[in-house]
N, CA, C and O of each residue as an XYZ file, in Angstrom:
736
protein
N       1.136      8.488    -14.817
C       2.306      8.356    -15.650
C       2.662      9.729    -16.202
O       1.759     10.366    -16.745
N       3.986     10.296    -16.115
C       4.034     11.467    -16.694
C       4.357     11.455    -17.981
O       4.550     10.359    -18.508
N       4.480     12.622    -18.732
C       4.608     12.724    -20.140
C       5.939     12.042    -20.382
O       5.713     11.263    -21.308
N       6.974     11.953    -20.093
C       8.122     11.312    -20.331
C       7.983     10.023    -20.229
O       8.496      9.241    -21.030
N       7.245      9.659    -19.190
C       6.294      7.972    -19.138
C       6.129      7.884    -19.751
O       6.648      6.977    -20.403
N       4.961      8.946    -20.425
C       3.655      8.208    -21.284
C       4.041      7.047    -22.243
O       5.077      6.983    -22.904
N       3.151      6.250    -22.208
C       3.218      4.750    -23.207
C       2.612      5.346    -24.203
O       1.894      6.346    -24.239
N       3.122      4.341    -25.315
C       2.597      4.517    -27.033
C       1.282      3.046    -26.787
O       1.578      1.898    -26.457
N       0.193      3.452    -27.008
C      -0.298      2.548    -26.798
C      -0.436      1.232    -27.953
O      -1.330      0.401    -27.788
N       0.281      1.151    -28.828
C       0.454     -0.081    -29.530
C       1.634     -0.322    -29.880
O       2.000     -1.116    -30.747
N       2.419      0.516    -29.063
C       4.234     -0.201    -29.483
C       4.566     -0.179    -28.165
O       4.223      0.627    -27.300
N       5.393     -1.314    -28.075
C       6.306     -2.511    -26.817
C       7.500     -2.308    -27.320
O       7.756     -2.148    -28.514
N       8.522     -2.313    -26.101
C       9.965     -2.331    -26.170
C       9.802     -4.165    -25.873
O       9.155     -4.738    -24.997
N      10.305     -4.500    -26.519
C      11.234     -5.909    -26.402
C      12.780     -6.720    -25.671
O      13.728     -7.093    -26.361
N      12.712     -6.830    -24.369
C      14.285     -7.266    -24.465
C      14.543     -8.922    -24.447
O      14.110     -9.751    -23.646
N      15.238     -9.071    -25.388
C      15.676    -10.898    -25.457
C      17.321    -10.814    -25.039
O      18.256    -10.220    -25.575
N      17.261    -11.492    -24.100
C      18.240    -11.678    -23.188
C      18.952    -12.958    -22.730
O      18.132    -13.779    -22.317
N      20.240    -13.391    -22.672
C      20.984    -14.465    -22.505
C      21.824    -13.819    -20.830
O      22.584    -12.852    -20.861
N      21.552    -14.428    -19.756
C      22.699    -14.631    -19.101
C      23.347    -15.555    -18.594
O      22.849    -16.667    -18.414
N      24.715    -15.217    -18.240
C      25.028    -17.136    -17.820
C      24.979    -17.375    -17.282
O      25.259    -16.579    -16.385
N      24.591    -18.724    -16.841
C      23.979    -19.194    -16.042
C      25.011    -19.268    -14.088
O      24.499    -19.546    -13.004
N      25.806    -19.071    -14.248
C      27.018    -18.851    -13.082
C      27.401    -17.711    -13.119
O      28.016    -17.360    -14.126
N      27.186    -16.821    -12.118
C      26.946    -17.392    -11.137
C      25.540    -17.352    -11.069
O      25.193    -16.655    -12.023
N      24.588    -17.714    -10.474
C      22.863    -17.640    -10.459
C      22.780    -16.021     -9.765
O      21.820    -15.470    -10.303
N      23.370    -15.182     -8.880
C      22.925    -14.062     -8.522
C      22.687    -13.151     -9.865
O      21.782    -12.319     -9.796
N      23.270    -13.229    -10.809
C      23.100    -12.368    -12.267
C      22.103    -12.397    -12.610
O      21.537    -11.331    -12.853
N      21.372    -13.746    -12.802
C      20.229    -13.919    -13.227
C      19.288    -13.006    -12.386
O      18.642    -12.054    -12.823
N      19.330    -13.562    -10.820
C      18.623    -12.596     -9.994
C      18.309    -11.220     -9.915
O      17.309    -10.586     -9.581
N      19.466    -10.931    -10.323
C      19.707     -9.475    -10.654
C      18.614     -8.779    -11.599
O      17.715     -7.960    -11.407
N      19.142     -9.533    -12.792
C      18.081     -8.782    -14.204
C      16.467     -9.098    -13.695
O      15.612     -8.245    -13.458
N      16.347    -10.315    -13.620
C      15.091    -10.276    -13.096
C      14.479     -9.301    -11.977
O      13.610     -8.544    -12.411
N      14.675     -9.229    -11.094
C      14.758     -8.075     -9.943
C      14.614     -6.720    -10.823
O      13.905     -5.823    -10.367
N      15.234     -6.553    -12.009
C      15.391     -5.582    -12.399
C      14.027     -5.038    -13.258
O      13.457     -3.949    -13.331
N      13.802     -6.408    -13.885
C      12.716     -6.222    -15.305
C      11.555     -6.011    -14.170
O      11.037     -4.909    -13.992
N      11.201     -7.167    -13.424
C      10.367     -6.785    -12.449
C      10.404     -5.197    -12.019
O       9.299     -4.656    -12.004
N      11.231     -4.602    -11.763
C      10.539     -3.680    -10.766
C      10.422     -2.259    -12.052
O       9.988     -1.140    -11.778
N      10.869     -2.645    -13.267
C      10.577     -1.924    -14.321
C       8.625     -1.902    -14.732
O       7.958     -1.144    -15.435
N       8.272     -3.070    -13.929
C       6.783     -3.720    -14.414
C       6.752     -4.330    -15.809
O       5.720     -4.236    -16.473
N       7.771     -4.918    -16.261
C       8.040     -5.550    -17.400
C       7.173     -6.581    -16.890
O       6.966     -6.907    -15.721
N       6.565     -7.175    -18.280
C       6.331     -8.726    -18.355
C       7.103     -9.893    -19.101
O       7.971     -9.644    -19.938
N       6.780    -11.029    -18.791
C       7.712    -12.395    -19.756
C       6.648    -12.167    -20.094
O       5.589    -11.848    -19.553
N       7.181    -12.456    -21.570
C       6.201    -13.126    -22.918
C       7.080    -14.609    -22.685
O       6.404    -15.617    -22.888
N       8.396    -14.811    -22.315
C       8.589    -16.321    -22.025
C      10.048    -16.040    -21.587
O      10.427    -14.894    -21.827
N      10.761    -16.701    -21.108
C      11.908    -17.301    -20.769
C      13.048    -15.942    -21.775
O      13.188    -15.874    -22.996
N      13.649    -15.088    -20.751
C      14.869    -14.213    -21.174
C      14.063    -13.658    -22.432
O      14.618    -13.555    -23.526
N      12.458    -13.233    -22.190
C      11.970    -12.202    -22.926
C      10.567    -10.853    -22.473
O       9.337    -10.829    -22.445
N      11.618     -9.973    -22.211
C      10.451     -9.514    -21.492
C       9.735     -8.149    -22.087
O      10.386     -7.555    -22.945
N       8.533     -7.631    -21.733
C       7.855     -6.929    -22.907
C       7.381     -5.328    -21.866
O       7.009     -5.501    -20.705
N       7.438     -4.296    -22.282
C       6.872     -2.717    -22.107
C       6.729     -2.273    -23.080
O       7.104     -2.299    -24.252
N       5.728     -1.571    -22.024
C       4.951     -0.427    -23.101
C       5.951      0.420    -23.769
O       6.898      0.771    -23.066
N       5.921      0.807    -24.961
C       7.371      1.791    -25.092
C       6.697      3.682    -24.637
O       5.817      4.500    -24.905
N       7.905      3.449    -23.806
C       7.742      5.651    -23.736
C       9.534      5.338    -23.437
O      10.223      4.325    -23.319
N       9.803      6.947    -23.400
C      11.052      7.035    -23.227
C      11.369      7.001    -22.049
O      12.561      7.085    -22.347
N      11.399      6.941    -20.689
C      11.533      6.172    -19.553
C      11.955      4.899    -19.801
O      13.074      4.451    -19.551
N      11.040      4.328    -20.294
C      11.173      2.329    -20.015
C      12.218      2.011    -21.466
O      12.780      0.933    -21.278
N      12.593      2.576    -22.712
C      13.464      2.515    -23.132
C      14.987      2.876    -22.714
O      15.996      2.187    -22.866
N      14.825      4.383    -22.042
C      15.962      4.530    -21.092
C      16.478      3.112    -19.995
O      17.588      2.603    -19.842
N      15.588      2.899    -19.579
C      16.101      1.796    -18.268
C      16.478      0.660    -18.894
O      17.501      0.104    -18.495
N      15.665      0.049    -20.087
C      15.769     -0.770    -21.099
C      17.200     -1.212    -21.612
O      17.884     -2.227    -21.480
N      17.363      0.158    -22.338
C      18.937      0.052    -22.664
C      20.562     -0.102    -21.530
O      21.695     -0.547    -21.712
N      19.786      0.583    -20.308
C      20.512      0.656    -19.151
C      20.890     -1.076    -18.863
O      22.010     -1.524    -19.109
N      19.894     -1.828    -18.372
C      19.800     -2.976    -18.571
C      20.615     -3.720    -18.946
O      21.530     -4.349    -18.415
N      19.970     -3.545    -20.565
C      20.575     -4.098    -21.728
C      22.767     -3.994    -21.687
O      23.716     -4.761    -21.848
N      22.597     -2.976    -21.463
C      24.553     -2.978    -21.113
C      24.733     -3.465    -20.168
O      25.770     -4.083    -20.408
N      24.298     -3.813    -18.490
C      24.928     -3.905    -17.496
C      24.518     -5.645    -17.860
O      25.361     -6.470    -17.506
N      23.287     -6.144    -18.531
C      24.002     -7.628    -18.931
C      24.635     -7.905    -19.645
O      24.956     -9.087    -19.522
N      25.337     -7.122    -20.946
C      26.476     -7.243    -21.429
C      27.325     -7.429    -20.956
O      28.269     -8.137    -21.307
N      27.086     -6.463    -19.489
C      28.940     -6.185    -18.665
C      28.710     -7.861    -18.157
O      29.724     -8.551    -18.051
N      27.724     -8.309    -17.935
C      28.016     -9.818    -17.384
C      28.214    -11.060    -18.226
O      27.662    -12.158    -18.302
N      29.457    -10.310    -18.970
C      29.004    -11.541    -20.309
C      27.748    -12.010    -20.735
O      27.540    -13.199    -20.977
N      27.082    -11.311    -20.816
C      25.182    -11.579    -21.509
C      25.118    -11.368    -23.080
O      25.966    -10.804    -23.773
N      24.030    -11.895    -23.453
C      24.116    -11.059    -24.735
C      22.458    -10.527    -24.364
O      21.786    -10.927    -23.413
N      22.059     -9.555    -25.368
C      20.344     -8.732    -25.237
C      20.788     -7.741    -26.710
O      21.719     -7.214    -27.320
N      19.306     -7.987    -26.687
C      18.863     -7.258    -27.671
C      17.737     -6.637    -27.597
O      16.768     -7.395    -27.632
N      17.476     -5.414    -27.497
C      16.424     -4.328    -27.499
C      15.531     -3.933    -28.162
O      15.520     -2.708    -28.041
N      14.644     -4.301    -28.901
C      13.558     -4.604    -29.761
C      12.354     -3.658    -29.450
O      11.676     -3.949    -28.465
N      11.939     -2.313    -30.346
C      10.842     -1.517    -30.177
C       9.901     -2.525    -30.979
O      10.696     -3.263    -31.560
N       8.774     -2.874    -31.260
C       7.622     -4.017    -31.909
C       6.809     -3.134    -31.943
O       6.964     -1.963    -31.593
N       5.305     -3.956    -32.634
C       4.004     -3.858    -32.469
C       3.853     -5.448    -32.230
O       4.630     -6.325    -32.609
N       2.608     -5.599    -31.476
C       1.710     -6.942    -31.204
C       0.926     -6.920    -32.308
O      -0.121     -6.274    -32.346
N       1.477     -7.792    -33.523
C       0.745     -8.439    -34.623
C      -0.398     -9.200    -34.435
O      -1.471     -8.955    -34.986
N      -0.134    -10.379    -33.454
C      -1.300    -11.016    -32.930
C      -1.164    -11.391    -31.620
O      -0.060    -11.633    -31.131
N      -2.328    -11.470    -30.933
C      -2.363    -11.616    -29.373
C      -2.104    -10.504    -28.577
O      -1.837    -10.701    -27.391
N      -2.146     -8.991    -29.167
C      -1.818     -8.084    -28.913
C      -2.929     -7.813    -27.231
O      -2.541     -7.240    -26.212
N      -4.170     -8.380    -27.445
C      -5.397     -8.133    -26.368
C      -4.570     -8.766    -24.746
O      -4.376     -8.252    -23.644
N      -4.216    -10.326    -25.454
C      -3.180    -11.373    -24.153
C      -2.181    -10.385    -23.566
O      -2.180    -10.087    -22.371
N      -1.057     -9.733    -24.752
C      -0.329     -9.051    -23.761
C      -0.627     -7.957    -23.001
O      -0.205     -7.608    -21.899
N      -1.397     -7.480    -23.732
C      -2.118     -5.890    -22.731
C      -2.913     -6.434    -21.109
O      -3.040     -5.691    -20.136
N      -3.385     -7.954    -21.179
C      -4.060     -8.249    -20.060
C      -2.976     -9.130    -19.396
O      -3.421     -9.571    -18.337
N      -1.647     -9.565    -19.651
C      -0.764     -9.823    -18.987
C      -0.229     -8.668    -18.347
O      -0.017     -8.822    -17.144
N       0.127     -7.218    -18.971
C       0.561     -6.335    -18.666
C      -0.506     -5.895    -16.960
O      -0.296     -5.767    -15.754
N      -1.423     -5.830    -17.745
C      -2.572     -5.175    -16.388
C      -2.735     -6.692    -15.660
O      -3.040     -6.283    -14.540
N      -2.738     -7.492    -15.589
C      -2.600     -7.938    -14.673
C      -1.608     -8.247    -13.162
O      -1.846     -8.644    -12.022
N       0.026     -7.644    -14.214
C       0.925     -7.606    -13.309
C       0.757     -6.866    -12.473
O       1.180     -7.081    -11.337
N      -0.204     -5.310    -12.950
C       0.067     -3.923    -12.097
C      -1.320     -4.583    -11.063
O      -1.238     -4.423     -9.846
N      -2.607     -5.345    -11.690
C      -2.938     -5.638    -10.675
C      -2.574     -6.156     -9.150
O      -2.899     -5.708     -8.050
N      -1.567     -7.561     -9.638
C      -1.212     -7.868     -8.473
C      -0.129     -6.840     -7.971
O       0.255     -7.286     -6.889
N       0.195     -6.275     -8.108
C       1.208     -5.334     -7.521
C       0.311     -4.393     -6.611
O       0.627     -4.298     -5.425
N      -0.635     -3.787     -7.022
C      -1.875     -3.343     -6.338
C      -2.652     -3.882     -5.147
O      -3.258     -3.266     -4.271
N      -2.470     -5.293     -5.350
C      -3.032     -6.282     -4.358
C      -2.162     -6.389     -3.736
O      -2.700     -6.709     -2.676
N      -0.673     -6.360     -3.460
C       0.429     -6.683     -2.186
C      -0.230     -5.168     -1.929
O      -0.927     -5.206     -0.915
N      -0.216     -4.002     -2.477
C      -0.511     -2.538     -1.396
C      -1.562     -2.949     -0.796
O      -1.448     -2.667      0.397
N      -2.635     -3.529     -1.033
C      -3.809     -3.051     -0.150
C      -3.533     -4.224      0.711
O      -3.887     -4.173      1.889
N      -2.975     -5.211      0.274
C      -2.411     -6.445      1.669
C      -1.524     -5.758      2.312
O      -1.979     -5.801      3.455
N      -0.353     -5.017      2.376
C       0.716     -4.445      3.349
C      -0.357     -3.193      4.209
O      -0.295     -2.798      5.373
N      -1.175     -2.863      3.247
C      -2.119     -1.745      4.491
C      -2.679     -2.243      5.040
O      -3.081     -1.437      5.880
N      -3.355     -3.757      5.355
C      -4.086     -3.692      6.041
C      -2.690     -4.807      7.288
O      -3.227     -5.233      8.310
N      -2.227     -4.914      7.241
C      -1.190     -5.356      7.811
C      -0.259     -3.637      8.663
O       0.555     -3.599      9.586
N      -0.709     -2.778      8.047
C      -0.488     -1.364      8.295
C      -1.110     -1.029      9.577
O      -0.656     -0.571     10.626
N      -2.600     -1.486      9.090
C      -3.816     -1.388      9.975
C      -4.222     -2.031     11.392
O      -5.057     -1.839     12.276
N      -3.115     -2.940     11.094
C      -3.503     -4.399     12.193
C      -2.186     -3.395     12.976
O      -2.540     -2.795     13.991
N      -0.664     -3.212     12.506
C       0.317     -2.792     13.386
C      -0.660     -1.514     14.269
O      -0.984     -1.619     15.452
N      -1.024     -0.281     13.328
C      -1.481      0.319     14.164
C      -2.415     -0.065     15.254
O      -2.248      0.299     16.418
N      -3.119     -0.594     14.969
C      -4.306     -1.532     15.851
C      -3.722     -1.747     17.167
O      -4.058     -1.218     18.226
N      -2.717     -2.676     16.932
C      -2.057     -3.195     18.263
C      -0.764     -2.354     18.630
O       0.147     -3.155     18.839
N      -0.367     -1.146     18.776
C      -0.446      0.045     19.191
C      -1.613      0.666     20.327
O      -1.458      1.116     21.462
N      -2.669      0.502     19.598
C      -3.634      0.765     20.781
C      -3.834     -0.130     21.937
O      -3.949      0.191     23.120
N      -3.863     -1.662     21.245
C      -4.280     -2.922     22.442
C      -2.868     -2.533     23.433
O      -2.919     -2.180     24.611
N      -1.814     -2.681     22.730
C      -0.480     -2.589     23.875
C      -0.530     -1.355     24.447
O      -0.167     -1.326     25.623
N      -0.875     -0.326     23.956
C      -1.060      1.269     24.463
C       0.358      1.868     24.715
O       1.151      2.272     25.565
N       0.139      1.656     23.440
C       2.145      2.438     23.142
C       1.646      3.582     22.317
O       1.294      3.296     21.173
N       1.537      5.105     22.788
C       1.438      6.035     22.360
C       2.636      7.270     22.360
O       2.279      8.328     22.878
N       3.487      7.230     22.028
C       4.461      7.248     22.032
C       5.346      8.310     20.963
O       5.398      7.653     19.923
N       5.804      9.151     20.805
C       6.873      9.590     19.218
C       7.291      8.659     18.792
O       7.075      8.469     17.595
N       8.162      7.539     19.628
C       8.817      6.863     18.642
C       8.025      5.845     17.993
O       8.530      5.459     16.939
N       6.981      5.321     18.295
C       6.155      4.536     17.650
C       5.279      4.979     16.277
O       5.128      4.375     15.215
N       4.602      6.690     16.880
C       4.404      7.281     15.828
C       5.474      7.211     14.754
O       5.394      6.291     13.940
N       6.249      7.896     14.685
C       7.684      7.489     13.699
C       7.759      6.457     12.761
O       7.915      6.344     11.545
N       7.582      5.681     13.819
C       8.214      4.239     13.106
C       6.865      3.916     12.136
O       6.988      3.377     11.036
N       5.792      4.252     12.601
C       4.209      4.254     11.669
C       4.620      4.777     10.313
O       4.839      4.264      9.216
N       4.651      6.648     11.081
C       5.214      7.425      9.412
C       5.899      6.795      8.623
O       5.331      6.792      7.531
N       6.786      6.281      8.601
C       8.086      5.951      8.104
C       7.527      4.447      6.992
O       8.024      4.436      5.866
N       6.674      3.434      7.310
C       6.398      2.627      7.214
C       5.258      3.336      6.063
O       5.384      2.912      4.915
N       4.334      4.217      6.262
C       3.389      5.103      5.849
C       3.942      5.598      4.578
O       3.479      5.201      3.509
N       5.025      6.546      4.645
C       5.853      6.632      3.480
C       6.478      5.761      1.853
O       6.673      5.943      0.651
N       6.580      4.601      3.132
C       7.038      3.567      2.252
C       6.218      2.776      1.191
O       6.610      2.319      0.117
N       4.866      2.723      1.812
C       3.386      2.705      1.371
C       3.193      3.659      0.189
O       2.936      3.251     -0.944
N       3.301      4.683      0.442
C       3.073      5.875     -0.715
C       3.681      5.936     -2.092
O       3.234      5.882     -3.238
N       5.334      6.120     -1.332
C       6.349      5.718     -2.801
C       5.917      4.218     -3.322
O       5.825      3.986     -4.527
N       5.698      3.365     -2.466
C       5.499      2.208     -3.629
C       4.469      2.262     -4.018
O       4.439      1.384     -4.881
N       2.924      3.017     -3.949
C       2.433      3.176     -5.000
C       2.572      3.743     -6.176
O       2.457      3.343     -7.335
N       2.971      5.239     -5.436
C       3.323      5.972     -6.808
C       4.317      5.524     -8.061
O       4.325      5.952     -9.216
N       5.134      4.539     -7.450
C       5.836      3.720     -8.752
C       5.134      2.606     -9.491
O       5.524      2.343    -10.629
N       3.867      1.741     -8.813
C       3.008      1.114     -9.174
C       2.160      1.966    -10.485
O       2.056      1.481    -11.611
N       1.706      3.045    -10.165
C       0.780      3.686    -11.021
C       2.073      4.764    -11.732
O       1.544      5.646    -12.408
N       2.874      4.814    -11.720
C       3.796      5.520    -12.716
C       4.375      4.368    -13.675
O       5.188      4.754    -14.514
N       4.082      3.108    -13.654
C       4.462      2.209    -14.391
C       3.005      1.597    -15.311
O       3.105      1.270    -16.494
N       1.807      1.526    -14.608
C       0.916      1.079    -14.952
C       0.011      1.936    -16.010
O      -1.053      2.463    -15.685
N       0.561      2.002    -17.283
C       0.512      2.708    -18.470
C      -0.869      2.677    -19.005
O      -1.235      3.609    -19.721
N      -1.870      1.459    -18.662
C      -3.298      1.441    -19.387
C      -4.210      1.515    -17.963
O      -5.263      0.937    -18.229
N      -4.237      1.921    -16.757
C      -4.817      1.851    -16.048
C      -5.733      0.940    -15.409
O      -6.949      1.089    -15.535
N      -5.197     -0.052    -14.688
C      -5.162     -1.303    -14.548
C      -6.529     -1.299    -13.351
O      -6.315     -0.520    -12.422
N      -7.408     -1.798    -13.297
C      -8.529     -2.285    -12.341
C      -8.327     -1.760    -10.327
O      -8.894     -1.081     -9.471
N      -7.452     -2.415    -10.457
C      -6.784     -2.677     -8.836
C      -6.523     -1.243     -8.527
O      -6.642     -1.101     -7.310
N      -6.184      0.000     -9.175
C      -5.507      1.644     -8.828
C      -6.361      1.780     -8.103
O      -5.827      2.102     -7.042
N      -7.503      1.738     -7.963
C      -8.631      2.364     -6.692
C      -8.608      2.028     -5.799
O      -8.318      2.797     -4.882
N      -9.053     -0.005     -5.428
C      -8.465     -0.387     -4.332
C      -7.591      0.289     -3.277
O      -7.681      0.736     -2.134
N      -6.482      0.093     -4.492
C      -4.974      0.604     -3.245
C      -4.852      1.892     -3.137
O      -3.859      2.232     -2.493
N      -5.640      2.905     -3.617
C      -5.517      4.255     -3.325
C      -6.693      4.222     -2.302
O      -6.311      4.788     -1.277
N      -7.681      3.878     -2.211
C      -8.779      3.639     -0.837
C      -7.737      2.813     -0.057
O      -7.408      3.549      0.873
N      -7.170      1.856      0.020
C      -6.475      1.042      1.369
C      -5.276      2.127      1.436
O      -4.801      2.058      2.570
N      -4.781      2.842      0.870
C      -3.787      4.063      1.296
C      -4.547      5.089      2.322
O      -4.235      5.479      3.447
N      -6.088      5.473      1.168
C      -6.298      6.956      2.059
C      -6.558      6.271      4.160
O      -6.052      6.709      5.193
N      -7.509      5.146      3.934
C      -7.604      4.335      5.158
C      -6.482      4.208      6.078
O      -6.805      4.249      7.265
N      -4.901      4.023      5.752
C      -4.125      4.086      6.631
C      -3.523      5.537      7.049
O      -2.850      5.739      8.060
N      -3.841      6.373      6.216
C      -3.512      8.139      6.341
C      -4.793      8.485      7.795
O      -4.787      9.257      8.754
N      -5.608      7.613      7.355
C      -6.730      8.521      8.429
C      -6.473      7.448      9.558
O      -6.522      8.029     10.642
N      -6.269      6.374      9.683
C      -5.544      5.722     11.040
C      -4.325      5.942     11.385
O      -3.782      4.975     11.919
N      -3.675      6.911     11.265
C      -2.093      7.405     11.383
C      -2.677      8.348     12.052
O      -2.598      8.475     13.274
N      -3.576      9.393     10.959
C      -3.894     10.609     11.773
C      -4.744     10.572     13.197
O      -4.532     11.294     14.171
N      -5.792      9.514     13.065
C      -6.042      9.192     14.276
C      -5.305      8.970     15.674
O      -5.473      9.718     16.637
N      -4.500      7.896     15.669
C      -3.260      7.880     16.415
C      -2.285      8.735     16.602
O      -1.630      8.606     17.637
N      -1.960      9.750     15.719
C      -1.586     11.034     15.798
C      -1.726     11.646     17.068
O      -1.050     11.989     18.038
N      -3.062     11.636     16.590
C      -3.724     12.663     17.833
C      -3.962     11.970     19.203
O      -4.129     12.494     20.304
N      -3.938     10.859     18.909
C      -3.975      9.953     20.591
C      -2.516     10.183     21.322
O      -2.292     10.337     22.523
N      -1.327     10.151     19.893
C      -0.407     10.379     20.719
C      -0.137     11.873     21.733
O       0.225     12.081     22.891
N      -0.587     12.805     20.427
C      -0.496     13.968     21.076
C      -1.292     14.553     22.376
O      -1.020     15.563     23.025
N      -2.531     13.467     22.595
C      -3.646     13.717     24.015
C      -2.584     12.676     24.977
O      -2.906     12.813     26.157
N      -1.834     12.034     24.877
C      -1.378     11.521     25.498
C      -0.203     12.196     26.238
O      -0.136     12.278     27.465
N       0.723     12.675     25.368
C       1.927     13.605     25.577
C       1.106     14.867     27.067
O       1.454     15.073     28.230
N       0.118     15.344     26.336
C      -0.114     16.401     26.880
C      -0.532     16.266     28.097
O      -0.302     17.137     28.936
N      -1.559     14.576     28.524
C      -1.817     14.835     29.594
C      -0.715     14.035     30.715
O      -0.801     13.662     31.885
N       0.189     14.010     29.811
C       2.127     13.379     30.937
C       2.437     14.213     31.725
O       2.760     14.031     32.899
N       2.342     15.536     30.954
C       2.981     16.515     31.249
C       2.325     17.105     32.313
O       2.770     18.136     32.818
């Protein structure tokens, strides 16, 4: 998390939120949204972060574009008076499972490359299409652990099921490149 990240570790941004219910994509929307902020529900059109100035920025961002949908919200900096322990292990638990789809999409990473070899497609464009997929892997961690403010259990996991698909890329790498060479 960088310094502009950084979380206050006992103050939460708050947003309580109304949208209407028609058309249903709106709803989809904010949600989609709080989600990929790593917000949690504390319940129904209320959702809770760590406060740093990042997640207040996006917060307020939010907060207007459900206005623009006829919404109403309200933006609430808090402390957790009581149950403060529940929300911190709701919080880390979200970044857990978010951690757990990475090390499930790598090994699903692992299996594509795999069968690459069984079919014996060694190839640039296959390499490519690996990288590319490889990439996509990376940035979505690094937004996983740029959100995950108390350092949540699961960060190791998925940084071991990352380094594992870097060294089966690079492997295949080089199969492609013994391959190229002996075409030629």
């Amino acid at each position: 998390m960088s310094d502009d990240q950084q979380a206050d570790s006992e103050n939460w941004l708050l947003l309580v939120y109304r949208v209407p219910p028609e058309p249903t994509r709106l709803r989809a929307a904010v949600w989609r949204r709080i989600k990929s902020l790593g917000a949690i529900y504390l319940q129904s059109s209320a959702a809770a972060l760590p406060a740093s100035t990042g997640a207040e920025r996006a917060l307020r961002k939010l907060r207007a574009e459900i206005i623009d949908m006829n919404g109403t919200a309200a933006l609430m900096s808090c402390r957790v008076l009581a149950g403060e322990p529940e929300v911190r292990a709701a919080f880390q638990a979200a970044r857990d499972d978010e951690y757990e789809e990475i090390v499930d999409r790598c090994q699903d990473f692992l299996a594509q490359v795999q069968k690459e070899y069984v079919a014996v497609h060694f190839t640039y464009a296959e390499l490519e299409e690996n990288e590319v997929d490889l990439v996509k892997l990376r940035n979505w961690l690094a937004r996983i652990v740029e959100r995950d403010a108390f350092g949540a259990a699961g960060r190791a996991a998925a940084e071991q099921a990352l380094v594992q698909c870097e060294k089966s890329l690079e492997e295949y790498a080089a199969r492609v490149y013994e391959e190229e060479a002996e075409s030629r």
